[in-house]
Structure formats: structure tokens, C-alpha cells
C-alpha positions in Angstrom: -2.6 32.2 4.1 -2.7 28.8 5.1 -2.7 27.2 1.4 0.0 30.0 0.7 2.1 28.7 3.7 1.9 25.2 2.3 2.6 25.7 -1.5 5.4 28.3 -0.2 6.9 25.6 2.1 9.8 25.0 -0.5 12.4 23.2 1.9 9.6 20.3 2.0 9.3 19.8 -2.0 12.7 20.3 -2.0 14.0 17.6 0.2 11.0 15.6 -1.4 12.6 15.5 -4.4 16.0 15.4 -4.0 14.6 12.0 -1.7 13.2 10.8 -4.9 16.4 11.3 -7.3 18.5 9.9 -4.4 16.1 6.7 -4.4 16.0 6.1 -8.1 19.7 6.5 -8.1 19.6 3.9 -6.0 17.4 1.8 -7.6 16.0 -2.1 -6.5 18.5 -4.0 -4.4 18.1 -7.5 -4.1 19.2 -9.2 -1.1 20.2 -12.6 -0.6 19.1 -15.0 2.2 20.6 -18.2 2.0 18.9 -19.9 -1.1 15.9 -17.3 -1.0 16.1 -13.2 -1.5 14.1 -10.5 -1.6 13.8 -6.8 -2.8 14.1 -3.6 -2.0 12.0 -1.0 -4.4 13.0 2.5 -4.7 10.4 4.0 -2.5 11.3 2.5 0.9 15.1 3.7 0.1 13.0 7.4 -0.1 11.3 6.9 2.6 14.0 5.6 5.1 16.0 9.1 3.5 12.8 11.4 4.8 12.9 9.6 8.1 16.6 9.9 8.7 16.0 14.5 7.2 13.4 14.2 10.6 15.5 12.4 12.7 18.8 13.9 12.8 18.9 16.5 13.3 15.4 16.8 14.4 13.6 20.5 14.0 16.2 21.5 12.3 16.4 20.4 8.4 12.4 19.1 8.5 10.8 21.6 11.2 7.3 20.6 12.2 5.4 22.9 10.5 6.5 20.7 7.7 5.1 17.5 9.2 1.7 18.9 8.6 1.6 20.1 5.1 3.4 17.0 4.2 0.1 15.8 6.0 -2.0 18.2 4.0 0.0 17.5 0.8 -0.7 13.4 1.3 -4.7 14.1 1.3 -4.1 16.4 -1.9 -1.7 13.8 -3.8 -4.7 11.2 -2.2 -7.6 12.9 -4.0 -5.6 13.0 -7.1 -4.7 9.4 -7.0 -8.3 8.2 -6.4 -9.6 10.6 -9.6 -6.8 8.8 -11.2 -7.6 5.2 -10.6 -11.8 6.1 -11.2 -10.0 6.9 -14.6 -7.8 3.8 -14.9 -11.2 1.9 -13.5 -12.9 2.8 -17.0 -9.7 2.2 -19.4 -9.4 -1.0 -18.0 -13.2 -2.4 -17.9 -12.1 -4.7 -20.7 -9.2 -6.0 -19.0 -10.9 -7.0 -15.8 -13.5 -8.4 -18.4 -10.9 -10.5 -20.6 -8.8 -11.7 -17.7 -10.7 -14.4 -16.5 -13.0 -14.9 -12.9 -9.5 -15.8 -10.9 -8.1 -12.7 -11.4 -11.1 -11.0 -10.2 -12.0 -13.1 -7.2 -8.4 -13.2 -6.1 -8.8 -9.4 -5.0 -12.3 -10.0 -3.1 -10.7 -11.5 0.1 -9.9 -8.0 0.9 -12.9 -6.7 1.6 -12.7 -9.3 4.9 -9.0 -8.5 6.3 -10.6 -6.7 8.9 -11.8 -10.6 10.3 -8.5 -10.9 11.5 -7.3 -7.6 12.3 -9.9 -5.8 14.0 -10.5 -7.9 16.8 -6.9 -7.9 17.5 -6.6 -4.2 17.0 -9.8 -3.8 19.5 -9.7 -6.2 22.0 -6.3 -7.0 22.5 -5.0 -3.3 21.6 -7.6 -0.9 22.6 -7.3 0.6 19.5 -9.9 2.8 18.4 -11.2 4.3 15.1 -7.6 4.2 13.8 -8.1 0.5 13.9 -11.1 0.8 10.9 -8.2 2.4 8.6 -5.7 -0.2 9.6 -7.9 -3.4 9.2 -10.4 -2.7 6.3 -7.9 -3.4 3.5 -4.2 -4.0 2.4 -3.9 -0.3 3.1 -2.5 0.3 -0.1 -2.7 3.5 -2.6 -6.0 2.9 -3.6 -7.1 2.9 0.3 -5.2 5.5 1.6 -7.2 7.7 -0.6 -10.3 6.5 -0.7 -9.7 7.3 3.2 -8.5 10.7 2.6 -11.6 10.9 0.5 -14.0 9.6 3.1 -12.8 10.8 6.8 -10.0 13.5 6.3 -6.3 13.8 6.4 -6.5 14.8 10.0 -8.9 11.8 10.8 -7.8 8.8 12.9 -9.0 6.5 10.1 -6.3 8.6 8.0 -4.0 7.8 10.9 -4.3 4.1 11.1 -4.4 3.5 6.9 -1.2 5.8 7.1 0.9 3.4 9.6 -0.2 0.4 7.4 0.9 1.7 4.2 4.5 2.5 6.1 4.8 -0.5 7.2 3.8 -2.5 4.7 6.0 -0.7 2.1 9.2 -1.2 4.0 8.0 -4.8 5.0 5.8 -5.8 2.8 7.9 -5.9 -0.6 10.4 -7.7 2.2 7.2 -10.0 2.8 6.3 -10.6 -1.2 9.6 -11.1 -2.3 10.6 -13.8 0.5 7.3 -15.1 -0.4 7.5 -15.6 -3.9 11.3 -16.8 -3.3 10.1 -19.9 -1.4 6.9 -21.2 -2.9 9.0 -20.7 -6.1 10.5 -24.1 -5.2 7.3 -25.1 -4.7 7.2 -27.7 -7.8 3.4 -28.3 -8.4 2.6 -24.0 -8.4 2.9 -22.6 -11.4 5.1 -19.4 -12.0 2.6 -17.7 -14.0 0.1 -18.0 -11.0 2.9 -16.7 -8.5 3.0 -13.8 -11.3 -0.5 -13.1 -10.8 -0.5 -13.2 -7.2 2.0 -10.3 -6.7 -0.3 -8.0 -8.0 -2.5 -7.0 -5.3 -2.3 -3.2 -6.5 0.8 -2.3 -5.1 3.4 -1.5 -7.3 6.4 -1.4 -5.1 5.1 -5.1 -3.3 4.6 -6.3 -7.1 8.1 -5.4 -8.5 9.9 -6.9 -5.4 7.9 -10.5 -5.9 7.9 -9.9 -9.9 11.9 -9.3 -9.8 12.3 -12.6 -7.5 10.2 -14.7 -10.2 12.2 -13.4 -12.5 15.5 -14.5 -10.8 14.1 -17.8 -10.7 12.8 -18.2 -14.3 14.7 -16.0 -16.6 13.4 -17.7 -19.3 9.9 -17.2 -18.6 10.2 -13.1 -18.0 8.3 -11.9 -20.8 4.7 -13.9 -19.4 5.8 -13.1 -15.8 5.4 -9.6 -16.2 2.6 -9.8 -18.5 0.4 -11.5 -15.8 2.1 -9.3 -13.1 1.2 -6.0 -15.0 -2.6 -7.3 -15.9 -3.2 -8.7 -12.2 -1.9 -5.9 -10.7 -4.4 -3.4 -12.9 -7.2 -5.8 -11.7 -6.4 -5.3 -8.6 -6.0 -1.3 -8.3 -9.7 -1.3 -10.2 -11.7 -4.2 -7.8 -9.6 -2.7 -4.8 -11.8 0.6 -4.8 -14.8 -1.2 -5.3 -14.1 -3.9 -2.9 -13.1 -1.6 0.3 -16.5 1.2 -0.9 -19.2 -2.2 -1.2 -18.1 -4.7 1.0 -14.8 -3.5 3.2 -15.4 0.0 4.9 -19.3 -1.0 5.4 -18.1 -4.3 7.7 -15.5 -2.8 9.3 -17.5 0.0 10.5 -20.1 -2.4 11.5 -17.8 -4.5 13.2 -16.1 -2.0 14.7 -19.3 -0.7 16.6 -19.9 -4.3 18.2 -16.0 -4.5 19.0 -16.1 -1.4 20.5 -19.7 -1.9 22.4 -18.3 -5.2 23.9 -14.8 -3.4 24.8 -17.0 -0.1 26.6 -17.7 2.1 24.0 -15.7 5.7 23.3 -15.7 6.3 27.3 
């Protein structure tokens, strides 16, 4: 009954999608800031839309019942995402093969965000397990289901990956696009290796810093989105392996001697 209640809960796939069409409508904005700018994709203008269908007026359009099988309905979409990228990880063994050792190690440094984070989250926060899905990566697609996967929609892991992916969808593409805007007149970087950098394997972070580029070299649009496209598949296939080898195992373990030296789960 309860899957039936979920599949049957047709004002949530509605508004969903009428959220999506309204977004695309839309469409990326770019917005100026003095001589810089950055962009805003289609997905934060979908999820600002869903927020304001909660908000006002609350209960009433978006009842709560809906709140958790759109909870439910992430760790579904998240399962389908991950068998997709385990796919995209095989098509594109010859790409992460051809594209050189920079592309590759670029994507490595993820698997020790948590360095920074965790303590911060721990110590000065109190945070608990939330903190482990908040720190181990960039808390992009690829880790919000690979968490899903590996603790549970319902989990606090689940949780904290879920607030990062939020926030750095509205402000990260913000972040990228700003980014890429000023080291752009940066003379001695190159635009191609800007191009490559914005592909961290999220698409919404890449198109905001790819569109900036762009802006900025016109001329050079066809090889910016070339490298953008080919860095950011590199990055969606060593992101899964980075955060299962080398990111969840030392976040966990560092997250036990945080949490020792803060007092344990008392």
C-alpha cells in the first residue's frame, strides 16, 4: 500500500513536471556583475519553483505526505542514476584512457574534501553522521547516490549529502561561473584548462562556468566545450571510484576519531 500511495501520489509528479517545463522555459540566465557574470542553469529556477509550491501556501498545494515520497522517489531516481553512471563508467574506459593523466588526477582531490570540512562540521558544529555525507565529496549526483545506495534515503548520511547538493546547485554554478569569469582575465591560464576544470561531474556547475568561457572567447567555443564535455565524463566515472576507495573509507575513519575526541554519540 505504501508503494501504491507513492506511485498514486499524482499532485507530486505533477507539480514535478510542470516545475521542469516552467524551468526550461526559462532557460540559463546570465547575470552580470560589474566586469564579471555568472549563470543560472535551469535546475535551480525548478528548484526555487518547488520551494516556493511548499512554502506558500504551505500544506496546502505540497502536503507532507508528499515530502516523503519525494524522499522515497530521490533514493529510487538515486539507484537509477548510479546503475546509470556504472554504465557510462564502461562506455567511457577509453576516454578516461585517451584523455591524458591531468584529467584524471584533477578529480582525485575529492576523495580528501572531508580534510577541511569534517573537522569544521564536528568540532566546531557538533554535527554528527550527517557530517560524513556533507564532507566526503562535492556532493554531487554521483554522491548522492552512491549514498542512497550505501546508508538509505532515510539515513543521516542521506541527510547531509542532500543539503550539500542544494546548496551547491543554487550556489555552486553561482560559485563556477564567478570563478571562471575572473581567472579568465587571468592572462598566463589557458582557456582550454579553465574548460577542463568546470567539469567536476556536475552538469548544471559545468554549463554555468562553460557558458562564461564562452562569453569570454567566442572564438574558441567549439574546443571549450569539447574539453568541458570530455572532463566532465572523467569526472562522473573517477568520482564513484574516488568517493567508494579512498573518500567514504577516510571520512568514516575520521569521523570516528572526530567524534571520540568531541564525546562520542552520548
Amino acid at each position: 500500500m505504501k508503494n501504491e500511495s507513492l506511485w498514486r501520489d499524482y499532485r507530486l509528479h505533477l507539480l514535478v513536471f510542470i516545475a521542469s517545463v516552467i524551468a526550461e522555459l526559462i532557460g540559463s540566465q546570465r547575470v552580470p556583475l560589474g566586469r564579471f557574470s555568472f549563470t543560472l542553469a535551469p535546475l535551480i529556477f525548478s528548484m526555487i519553483l518547488m520551494a516556493l509550491v511548499y512554502i506558500i501556501p504551505k500544506g496546502k498545494l505540497f502536503p507532507e505526505k508528499s515530502v516523503k515520497n519525494a524522499s522515497v522517489m530521490m533514493a529510487i531516481s538515486g539507484g537509477v542514476l548510479l546503475a546509470k553512471l556504472g554504465v557510462s563508467s564502461g562506455a567511457a574506459i577509453e576516454q578516461v584512457l585517451d584523455s591524458g593523466i591531468a584529467i584524471t588526477l584533477q578529480n582525485l582531490g575529492e576523495g580528501f574534501s572531508f580534510i577541511l570540512g569534517l573537522p569544521v562540521a564536528v568540532l566546531l558544529f557538533g554535527m554528527k553522521r550527517e557530517s560524513i555525507g556533507m564532507s566526503f565529496g562535492v556532493s554531487r549526483e554521483a554522491n548522492v547516490a552512491l549514498i542512497s545506495e550505501r546508508y538509505g534515503a532515510d539515513s543521516p548520511e542521506f541527510r547531509g549529502v542532500m543539503v550539500n547538493y542544494i546548496v551547491g546547485t543554487i550556489f555552486g554554478v553561482v560559485a563556477v561561473s564567478l570563478l571562471m569569469s575572473i581567472l579568465s582575465e587571468v592572462s598566463f591560464i589557458s582557456p582550454h584548462s579553465l574548460a577542463l576544470a568546470t567539469g567536476i561531474g556536475s552538469a548544471s556547475m559545468m554549463v554555468g562556468g562553460l557558458g562564461t568561457l564562452i562569453e569570454r572567447f567566442p572564438e574558441l567555443q567549439t574546443e571549450l566545450e569539447a574539453y568541458a564535455a570530455v572532463s566532465n565524463i572523467v569526472s562522473s566515472v573517477i568520482a564513484v571510484y574516488t568517493a567508494i576507495f579512498i573518500g567514504l573509507p577516510l571520512t568514516e575513519w575520521a569521523y570516528k576519531g572526530l567524534n571520540n575526541v568531541k564525546g562520542g554519540d552520548k
